[in-house]
Predicted model as a PDB file, atoms N, CA, C, CB and O in Angstrom, pLDDT in the B-factor column:
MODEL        1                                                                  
ATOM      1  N   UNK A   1       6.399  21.935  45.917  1.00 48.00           N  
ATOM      2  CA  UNK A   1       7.675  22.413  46.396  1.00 48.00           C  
ATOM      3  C   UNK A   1       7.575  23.925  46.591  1.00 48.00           C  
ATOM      4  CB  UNK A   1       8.822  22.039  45.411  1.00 48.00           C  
ATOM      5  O   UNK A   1       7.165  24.555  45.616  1.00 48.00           O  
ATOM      6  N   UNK A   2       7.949  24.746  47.926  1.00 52.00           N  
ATOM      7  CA  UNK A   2       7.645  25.886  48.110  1.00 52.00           C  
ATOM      8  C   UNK A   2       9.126  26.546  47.318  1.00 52.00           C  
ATOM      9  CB  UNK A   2       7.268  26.159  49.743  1.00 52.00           C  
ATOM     10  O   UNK A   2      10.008  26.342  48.152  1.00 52.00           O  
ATOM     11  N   UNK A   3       9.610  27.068  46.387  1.00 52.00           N  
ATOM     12  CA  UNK A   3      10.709  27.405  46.185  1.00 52.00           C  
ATOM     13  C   UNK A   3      10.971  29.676  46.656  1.00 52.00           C  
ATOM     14  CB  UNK A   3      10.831  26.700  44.412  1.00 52.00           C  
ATOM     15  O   UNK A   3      11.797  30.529  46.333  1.00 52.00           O  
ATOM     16  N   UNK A   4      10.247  29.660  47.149  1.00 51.00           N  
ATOM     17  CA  UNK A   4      10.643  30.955  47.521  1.00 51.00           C  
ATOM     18  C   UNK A   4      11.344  31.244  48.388  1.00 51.00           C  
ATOM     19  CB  UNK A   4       9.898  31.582  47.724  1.00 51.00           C  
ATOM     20  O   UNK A   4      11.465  32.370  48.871  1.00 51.00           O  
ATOM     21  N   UNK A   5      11.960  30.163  48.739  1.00 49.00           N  
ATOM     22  CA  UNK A   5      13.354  30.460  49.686  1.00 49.00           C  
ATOM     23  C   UNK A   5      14.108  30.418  49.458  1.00 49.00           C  
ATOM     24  CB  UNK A   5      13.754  30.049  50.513  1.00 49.00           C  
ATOM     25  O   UNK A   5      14.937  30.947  50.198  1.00 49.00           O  
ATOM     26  N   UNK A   6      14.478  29.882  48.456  1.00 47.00           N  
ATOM     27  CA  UNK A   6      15.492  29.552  47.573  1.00 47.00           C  
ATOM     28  C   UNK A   6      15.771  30.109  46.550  1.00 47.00           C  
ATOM     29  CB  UNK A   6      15.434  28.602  47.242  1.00 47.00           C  
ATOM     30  O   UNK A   6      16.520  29.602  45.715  1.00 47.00           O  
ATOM     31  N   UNK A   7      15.177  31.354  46.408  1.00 48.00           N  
ATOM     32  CA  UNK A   7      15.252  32.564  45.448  1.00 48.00           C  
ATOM     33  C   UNK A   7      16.260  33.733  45.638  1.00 48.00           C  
ATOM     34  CB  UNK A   7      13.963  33.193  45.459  1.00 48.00           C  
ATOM     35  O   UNK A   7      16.248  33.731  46.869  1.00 48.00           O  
ATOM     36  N   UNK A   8      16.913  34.486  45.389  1.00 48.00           N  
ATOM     37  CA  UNK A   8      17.857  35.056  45.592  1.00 48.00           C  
ATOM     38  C   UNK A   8      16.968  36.939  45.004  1.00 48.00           C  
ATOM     39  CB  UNK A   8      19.292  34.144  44.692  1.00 48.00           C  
ATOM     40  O   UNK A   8      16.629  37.289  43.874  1.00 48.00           O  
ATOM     41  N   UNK A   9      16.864  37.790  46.480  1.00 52.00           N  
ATOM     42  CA  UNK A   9      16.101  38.903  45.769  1.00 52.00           C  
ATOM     43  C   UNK A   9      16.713  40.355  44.859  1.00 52.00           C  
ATOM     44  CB  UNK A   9      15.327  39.408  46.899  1.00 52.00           C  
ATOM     45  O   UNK A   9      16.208  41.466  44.698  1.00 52.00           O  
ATOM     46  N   UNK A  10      17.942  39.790  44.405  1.00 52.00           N  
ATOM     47  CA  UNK A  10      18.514  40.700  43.524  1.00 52.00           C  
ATOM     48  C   UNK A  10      18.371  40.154  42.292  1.00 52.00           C  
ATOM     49  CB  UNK A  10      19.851  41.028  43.796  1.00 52.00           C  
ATOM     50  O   UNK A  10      18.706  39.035  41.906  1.00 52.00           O  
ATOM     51  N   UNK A  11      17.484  41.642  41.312  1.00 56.00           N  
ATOM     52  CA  UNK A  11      17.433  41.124  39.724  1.00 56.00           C  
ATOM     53  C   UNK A  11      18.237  40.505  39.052  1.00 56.00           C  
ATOM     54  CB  UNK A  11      17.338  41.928  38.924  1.00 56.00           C  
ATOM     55  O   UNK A  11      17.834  39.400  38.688  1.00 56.00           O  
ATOM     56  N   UNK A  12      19.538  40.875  38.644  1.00 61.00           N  
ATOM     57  CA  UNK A  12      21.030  40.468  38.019  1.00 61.00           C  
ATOM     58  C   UNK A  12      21.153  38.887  38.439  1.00 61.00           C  
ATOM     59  CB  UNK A  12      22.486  41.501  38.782  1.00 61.00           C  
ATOM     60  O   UNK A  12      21.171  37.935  37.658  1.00 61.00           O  
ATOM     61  N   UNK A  13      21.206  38.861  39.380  1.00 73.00           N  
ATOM     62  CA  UNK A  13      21.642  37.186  40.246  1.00 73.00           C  
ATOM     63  C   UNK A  13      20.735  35.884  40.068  1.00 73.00           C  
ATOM     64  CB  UNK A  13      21.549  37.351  42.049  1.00 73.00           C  
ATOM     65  O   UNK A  13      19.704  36.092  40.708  1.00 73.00           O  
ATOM     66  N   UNK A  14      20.702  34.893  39.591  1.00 82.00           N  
ATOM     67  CA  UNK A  14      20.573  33.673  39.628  1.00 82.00           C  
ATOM     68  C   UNK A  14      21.154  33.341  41.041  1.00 82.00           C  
ATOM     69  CB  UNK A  14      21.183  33.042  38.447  1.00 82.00           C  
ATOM     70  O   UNK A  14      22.123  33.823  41.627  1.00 82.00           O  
ATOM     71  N   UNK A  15      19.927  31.999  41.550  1.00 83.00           N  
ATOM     72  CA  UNK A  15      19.873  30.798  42.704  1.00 83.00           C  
ATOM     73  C   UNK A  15      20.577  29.752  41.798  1.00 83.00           C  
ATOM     74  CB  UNK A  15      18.124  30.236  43.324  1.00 83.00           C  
ATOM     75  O   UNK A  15      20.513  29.692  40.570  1.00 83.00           O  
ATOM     76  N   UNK A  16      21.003  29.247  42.324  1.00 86.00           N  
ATOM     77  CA  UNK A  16      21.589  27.699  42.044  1.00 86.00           C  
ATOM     78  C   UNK A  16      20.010  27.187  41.247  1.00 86.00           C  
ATOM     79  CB  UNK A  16      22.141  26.567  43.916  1.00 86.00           C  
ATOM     80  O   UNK A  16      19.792  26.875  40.076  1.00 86.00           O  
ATOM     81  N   UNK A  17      18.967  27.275  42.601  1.00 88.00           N  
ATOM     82  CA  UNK A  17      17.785  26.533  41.514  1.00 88.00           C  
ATOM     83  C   UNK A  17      16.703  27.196  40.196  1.00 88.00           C  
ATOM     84  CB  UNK A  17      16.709  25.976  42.533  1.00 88.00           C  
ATOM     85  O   UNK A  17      16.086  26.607  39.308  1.00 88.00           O  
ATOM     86  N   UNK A  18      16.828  28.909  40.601  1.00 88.00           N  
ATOM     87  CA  UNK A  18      16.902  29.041  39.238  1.00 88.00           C  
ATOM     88  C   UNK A  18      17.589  29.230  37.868  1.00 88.00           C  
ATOM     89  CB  UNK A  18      16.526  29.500  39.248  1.00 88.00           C  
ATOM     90  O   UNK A  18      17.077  29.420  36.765  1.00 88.00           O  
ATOM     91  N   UNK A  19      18.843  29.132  38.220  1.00 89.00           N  
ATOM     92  CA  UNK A  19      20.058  28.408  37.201  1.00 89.00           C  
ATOM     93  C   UNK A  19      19.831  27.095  36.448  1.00 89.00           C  
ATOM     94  CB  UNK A  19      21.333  28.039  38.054  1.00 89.00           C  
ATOM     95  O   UNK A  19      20.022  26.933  35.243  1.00 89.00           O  
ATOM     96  N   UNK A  20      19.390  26.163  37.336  1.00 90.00           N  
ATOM     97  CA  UNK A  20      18.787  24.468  36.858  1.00 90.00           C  
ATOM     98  C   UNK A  20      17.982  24.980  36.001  1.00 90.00           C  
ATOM     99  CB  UNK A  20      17.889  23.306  38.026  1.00 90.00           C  
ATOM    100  O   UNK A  20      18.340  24.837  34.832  1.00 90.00           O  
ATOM    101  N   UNK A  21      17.004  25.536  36.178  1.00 91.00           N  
ATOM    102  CA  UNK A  21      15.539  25.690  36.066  1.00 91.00           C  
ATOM    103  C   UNK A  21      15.844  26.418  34.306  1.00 91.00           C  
ATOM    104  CB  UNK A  21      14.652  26.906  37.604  1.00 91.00           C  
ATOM    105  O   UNK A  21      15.415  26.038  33.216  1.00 91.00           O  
ATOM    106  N   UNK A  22      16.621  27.409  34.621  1.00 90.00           N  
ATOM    107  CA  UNK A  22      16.686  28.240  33.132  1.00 90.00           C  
ATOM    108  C   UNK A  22      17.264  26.977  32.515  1.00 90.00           C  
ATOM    109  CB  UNK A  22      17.806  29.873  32.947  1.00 90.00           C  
ATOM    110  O   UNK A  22      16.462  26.347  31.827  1.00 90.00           O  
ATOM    111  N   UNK A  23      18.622  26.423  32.631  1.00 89.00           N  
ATOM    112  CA  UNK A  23      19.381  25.370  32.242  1.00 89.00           C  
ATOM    113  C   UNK A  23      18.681  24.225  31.741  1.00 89.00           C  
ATOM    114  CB  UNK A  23      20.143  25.011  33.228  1.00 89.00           C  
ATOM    115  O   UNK A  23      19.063  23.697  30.696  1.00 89.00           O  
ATOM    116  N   UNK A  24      17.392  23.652  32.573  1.00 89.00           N  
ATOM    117  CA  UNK A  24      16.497  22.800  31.466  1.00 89.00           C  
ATOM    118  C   UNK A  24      15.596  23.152  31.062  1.00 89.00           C  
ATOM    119  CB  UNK A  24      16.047  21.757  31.686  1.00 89.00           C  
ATOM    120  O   UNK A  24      14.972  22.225  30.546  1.00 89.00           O  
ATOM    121  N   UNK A  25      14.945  24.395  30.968  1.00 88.00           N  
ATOM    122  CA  UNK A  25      14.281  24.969  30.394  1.00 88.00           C  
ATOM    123  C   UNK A  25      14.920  25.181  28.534  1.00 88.00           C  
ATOM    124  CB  UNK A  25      14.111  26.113  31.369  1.00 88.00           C  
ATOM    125  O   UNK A  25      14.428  25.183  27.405  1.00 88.00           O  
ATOM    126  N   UNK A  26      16.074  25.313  29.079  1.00 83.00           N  
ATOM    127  CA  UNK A  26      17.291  25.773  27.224  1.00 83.00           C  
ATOM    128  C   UNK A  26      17.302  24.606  27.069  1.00 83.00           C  
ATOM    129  CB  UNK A  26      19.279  26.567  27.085  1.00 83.00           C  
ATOM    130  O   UNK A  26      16.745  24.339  26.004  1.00 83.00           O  
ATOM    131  N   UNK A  27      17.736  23.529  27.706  1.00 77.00           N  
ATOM    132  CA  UNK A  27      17.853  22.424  27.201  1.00 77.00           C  
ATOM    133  C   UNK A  27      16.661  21.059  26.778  1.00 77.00           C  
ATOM    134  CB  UNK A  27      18.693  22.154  28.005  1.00 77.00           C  
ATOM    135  O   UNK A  27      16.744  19.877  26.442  1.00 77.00           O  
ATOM    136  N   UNK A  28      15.583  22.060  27.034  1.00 78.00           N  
ATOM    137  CA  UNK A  28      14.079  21.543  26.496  1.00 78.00           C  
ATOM    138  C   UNK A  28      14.307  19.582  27.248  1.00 78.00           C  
ATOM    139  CB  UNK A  28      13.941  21.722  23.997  1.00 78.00           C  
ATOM    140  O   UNK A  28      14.086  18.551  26.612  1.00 78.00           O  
ATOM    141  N   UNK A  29      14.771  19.684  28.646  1.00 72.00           N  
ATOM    142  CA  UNK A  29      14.960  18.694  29.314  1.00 72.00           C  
ATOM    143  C   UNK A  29      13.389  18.133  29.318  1.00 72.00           C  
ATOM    144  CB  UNK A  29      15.701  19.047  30.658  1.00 72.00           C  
ATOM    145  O   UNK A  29      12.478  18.961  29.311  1.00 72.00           O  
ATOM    146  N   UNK A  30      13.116  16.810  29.329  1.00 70.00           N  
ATOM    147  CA  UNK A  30      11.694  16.053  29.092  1.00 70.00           C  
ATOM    148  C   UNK A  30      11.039  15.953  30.414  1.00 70.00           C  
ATOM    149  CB  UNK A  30      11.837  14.491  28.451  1.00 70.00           C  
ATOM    150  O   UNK A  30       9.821  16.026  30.574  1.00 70.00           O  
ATOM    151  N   UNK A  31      12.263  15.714  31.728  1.00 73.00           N  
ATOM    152  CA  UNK A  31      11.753  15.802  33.045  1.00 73.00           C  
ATOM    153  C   UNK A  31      12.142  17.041  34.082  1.00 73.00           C  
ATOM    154  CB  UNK A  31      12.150  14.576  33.620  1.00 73.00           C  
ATOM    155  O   UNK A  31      13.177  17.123  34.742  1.00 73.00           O  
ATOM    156  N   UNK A  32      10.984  18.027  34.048  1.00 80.00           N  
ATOM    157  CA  UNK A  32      11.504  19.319  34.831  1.00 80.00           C  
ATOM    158  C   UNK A  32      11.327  19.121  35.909  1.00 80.00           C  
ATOM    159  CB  UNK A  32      10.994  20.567  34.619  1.00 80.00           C  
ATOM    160  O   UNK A  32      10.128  18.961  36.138  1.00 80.00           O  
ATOM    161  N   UNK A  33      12.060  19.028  36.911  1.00 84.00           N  
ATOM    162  CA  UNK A  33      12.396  18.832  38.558  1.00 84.00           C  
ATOM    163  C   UNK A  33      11.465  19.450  38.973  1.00 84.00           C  
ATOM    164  CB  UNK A  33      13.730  19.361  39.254  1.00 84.00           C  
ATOM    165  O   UNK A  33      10.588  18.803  39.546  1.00 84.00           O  
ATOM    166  N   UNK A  34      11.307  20.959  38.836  1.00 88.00           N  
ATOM    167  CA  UNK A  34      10.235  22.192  39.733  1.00 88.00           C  
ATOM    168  C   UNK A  34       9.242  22.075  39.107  1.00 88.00           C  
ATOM    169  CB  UNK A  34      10.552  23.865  39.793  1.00 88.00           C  
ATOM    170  O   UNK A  34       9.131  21.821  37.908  1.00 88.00           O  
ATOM    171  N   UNK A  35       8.327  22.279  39.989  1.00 86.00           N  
ATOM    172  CA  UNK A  35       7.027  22.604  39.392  1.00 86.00           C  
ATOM    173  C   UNK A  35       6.348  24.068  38.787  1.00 86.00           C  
ATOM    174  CB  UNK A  35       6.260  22.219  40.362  1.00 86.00           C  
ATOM    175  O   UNK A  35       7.021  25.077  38.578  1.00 86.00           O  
ATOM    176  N   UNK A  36       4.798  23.952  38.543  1.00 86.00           N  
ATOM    177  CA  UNK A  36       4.848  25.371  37.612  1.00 86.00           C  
ATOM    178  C   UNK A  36       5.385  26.631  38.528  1.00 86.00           C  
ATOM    179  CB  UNK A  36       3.145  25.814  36.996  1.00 86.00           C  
ATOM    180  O   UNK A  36       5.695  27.676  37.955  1.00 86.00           O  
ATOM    181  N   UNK A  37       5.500  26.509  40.085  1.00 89.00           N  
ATOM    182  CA  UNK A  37       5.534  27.492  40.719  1.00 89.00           C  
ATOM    183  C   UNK A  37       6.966  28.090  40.092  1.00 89.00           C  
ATOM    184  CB  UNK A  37       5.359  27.186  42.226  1.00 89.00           C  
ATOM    185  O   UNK A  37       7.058  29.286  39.813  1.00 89.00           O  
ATOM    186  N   UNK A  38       7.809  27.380  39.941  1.00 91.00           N  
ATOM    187  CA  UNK A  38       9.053  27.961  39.629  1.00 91.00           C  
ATOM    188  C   UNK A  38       9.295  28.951  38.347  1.00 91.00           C  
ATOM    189  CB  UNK A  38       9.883  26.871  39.510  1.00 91.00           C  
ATOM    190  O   UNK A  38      10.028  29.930  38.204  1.00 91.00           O  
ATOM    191  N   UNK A  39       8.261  28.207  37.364  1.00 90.00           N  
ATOM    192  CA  UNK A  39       7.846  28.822  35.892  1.00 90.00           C  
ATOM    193  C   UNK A  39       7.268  29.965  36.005  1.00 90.00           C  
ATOM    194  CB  UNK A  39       6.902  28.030  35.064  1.00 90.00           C  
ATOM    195  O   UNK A  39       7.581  31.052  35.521  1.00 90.00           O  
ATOM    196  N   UNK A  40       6.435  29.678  36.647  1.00 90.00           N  
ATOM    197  CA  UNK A  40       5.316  31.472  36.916  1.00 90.00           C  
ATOM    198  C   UNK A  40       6.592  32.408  37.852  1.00 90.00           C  
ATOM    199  CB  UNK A  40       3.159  31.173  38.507  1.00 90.00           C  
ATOM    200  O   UNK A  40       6.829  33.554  37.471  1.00 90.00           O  
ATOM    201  N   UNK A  41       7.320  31.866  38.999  1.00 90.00           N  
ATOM    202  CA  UNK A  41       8.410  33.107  39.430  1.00 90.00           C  
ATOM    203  C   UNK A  41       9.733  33.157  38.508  1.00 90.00           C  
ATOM    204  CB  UNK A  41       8.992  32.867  41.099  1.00 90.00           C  
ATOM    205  O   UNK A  41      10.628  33.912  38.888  1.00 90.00           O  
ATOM    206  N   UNK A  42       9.880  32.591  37.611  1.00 92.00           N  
ATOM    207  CA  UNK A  42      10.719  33.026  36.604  1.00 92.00           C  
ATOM    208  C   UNK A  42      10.079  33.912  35.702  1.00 92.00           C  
ATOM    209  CB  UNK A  42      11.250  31.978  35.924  1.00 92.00           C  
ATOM    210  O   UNK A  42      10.393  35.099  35.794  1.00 92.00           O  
ATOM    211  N   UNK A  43       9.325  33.610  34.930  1.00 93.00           N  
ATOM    212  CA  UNK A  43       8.162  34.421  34.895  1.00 93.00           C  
ATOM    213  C   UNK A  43       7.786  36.276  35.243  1.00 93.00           C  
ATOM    214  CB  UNK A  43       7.503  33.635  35.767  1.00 93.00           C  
ATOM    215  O   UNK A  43       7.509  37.363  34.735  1.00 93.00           O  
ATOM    216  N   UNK A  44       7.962  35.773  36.096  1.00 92.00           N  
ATOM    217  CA  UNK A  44       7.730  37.405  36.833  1.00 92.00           C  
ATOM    218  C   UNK A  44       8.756  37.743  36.874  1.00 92.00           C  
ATOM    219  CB  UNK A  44       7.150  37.703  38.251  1.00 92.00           C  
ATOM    220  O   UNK A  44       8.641  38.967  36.928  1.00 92.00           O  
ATOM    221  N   UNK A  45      10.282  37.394  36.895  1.00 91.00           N  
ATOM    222  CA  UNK A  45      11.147  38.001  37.180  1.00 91.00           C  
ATOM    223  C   UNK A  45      11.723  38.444  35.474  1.00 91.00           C  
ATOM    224  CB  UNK A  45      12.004  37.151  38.244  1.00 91.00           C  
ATOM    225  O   UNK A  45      12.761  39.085  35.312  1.00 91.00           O  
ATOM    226  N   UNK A  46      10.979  38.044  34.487  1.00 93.00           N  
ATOM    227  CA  UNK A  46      11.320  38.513  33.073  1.00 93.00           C  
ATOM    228  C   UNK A  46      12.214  37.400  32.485  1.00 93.00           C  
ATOM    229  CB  UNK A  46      12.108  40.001  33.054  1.00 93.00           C  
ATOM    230  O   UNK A  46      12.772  37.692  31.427  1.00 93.00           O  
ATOM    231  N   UNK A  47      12.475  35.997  33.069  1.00 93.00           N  
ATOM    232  CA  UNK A  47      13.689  35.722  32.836  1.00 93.00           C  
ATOM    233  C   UNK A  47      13.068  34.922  31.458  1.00 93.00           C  
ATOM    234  CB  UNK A  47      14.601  34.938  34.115  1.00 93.00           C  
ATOM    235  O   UNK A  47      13.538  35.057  30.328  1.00 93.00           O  
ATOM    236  N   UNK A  48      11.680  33.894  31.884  1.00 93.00           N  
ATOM    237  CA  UNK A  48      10.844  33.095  30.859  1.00 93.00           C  
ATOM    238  C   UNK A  48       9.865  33.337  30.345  1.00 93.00           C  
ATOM    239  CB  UNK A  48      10.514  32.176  31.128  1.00 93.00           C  
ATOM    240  O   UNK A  48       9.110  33.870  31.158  1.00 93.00           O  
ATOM    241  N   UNK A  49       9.255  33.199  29.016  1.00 92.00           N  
ATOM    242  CA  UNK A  49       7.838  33.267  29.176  1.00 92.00           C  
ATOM    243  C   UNK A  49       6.888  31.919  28.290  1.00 92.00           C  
ATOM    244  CB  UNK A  49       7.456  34.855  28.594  1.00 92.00           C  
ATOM    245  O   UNK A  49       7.398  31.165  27.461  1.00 92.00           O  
ATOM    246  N   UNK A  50       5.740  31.897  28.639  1.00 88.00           N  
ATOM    247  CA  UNK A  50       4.834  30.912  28.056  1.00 88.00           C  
ATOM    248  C   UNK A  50       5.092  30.821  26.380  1.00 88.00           C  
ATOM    249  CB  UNK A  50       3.249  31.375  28.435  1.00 88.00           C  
ATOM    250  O   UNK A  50       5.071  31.770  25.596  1.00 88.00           O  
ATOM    251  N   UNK A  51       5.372  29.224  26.031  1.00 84.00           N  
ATOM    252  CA  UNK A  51       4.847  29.361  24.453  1.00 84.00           C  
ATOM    253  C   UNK A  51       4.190  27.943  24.283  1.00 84.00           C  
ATOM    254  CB  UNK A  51       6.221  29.653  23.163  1.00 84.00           C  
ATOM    255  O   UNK A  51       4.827  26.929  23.996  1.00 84.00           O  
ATOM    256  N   UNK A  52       2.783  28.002  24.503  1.00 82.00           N  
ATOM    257  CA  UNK A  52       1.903  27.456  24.480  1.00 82.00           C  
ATOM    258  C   UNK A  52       2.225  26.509  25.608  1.00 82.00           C  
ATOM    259  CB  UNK A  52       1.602  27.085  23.269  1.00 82.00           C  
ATOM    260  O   UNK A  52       2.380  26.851  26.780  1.00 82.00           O  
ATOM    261  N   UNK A  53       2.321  25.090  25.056  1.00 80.00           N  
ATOM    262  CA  UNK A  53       2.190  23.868  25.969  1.00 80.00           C  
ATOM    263  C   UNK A  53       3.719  24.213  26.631  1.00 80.00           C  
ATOM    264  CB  UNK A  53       1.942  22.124  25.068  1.00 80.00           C  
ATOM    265  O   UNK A  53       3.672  23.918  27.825  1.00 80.00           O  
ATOM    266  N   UNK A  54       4.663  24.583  26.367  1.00 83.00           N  
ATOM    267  CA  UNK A  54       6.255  25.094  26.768  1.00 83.00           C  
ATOM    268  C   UNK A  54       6.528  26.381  27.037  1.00 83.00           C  
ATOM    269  CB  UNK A  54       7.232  24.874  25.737  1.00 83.00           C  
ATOM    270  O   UNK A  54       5.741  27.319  27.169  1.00 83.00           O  
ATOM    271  N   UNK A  55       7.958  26.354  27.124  1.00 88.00           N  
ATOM    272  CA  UNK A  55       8.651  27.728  28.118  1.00 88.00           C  
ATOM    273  C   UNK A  55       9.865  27.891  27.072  1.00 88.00           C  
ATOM    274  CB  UNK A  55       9.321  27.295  30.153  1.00 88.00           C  
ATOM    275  O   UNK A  55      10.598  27.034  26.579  1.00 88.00           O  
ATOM    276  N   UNK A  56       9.820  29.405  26.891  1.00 90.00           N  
ATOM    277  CA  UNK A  56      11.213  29.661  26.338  1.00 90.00           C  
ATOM    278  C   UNK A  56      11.887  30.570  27.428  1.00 90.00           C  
ATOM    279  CB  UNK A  56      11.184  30.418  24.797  1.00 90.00           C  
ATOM    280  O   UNK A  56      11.476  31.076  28.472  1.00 90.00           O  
ATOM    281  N   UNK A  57      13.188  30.572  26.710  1.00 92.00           N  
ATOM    282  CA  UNK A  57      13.774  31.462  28.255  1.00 92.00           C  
ATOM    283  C   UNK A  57      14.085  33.083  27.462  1.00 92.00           C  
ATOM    284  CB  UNK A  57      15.811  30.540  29.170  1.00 92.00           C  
ATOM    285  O   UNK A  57      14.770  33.191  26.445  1.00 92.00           O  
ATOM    286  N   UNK A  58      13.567  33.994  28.019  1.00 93.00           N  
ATOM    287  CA  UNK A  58      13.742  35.573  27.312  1.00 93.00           C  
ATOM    288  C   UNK A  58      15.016  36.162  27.153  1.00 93.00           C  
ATOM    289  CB  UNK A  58      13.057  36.659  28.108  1.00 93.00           C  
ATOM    290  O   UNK A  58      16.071  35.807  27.677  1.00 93.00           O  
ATOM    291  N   UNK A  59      14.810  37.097  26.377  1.00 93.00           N  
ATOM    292  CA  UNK A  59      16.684  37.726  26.281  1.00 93.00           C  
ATOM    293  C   UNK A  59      17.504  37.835  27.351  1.00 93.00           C  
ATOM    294  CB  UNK A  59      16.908  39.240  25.828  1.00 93.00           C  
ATOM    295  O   UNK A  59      18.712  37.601  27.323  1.00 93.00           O  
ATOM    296  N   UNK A  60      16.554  38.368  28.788  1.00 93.00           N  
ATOM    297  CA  UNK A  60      17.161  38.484  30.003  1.00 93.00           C  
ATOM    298  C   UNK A  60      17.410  37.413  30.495  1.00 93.00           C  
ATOM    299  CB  UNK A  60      16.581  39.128  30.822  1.00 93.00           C  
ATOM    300  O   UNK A  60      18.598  37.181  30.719  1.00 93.00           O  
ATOM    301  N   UNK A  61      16.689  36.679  30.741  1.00 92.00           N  
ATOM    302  CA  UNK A  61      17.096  34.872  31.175  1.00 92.00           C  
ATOM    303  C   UNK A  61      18.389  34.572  30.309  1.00 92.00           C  
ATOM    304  CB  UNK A  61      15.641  33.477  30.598  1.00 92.00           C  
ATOM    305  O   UNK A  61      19.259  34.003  30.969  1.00 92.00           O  
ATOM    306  N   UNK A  62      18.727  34.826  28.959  1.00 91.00           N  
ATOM    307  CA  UNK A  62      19.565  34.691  27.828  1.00 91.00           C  
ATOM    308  C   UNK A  62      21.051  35.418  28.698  1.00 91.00           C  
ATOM    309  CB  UNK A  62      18.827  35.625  26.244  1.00 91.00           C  
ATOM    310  O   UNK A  62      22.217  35.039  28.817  1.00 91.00           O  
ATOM    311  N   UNK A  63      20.403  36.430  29.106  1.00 90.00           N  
ATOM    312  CA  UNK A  63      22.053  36.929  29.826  1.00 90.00           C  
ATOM    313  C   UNK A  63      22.237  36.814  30.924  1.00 90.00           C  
ATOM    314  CB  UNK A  63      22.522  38.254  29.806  1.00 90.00           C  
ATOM    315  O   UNK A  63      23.436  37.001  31.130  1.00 90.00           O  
ATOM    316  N   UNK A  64      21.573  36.542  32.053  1.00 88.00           N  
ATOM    317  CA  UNK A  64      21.371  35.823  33.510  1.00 88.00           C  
ATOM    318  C   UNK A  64      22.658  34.818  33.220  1.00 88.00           C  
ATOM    319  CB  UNK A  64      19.586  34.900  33.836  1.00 88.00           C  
ATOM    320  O   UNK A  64      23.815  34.944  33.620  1.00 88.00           O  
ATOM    321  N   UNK A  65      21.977  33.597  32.248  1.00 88.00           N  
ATOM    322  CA  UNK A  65      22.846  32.391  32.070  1.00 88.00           C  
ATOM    323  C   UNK A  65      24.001  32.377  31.722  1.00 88.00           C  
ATOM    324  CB  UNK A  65      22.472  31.657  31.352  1.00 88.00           C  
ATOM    325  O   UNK A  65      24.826  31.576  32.161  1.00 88.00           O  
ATOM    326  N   UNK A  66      24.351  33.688  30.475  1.00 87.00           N  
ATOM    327  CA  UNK A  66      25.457  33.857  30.195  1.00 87.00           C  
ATOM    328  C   UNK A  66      26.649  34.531  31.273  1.00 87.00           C  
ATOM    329  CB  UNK A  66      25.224  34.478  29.137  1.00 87.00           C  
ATOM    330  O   UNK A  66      27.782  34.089  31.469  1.00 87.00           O  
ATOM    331  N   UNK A  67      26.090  35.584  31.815  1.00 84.00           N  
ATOM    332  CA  UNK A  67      26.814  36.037  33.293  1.00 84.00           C  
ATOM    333  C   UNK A  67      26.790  35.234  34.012  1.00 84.00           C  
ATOM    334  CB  UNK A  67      26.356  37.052  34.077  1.00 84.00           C  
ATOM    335  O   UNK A  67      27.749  35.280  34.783  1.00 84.00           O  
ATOM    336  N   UNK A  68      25.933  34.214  34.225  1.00 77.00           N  
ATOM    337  CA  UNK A  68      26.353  32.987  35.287  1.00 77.00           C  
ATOM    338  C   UNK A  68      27.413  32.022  34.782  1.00 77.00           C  
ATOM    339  CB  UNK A  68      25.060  32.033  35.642  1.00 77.00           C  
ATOM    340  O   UNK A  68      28.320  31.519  35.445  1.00 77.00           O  
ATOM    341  N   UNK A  69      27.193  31.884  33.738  1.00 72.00           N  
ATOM    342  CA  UNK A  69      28.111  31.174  33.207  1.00 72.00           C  
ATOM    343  C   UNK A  69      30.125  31.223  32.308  1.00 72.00           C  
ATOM    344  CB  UNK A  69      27.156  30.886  32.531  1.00 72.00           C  
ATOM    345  O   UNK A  69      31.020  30.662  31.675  1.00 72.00           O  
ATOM    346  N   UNK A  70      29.472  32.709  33.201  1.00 70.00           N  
ATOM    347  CA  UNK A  70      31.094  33.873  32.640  1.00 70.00           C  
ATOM    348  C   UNK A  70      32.175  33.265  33.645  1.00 70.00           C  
ATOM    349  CB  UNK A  70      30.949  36.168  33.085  1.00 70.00           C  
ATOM    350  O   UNK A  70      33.329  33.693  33.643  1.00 70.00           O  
TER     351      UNK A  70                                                      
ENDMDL                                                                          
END                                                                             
């Protein structure tokens, strides 16, 4: 899945699909829709990072969701 179109290029702002993406990422969902591409550009954008075989979501991802969810 190419998701770089569907990315939104302001830091502050969440996409609809990386909203999902943080959203089952917190919710340690068993089937993740996106693939790693989405993980590695969350990733870069500070929001997630690697913990081992899984993904946690970082303080900034932590307030992304919460301002999205204000």
């Amino acid at each position: 899945m190419d998701v770089q179109h569907l990315l939104i290029q302001q830091p502050g702002i969440l996409s609809d699909p990386e909203w999902i993406a943080l959203e089952s990422i917190g919710e340690r969902t068993a089937h993740f829709v996106f693939d790693d591409t989405m993980l590695h550009l969350l990733a870069g954008r500070g929001l997630v990072e690697s913990a081992g075989k899984s993904w946690r979501i970082t303080e900034q991802g932590q307030r992304c969701l919460s301002e999205r969810n204000a």
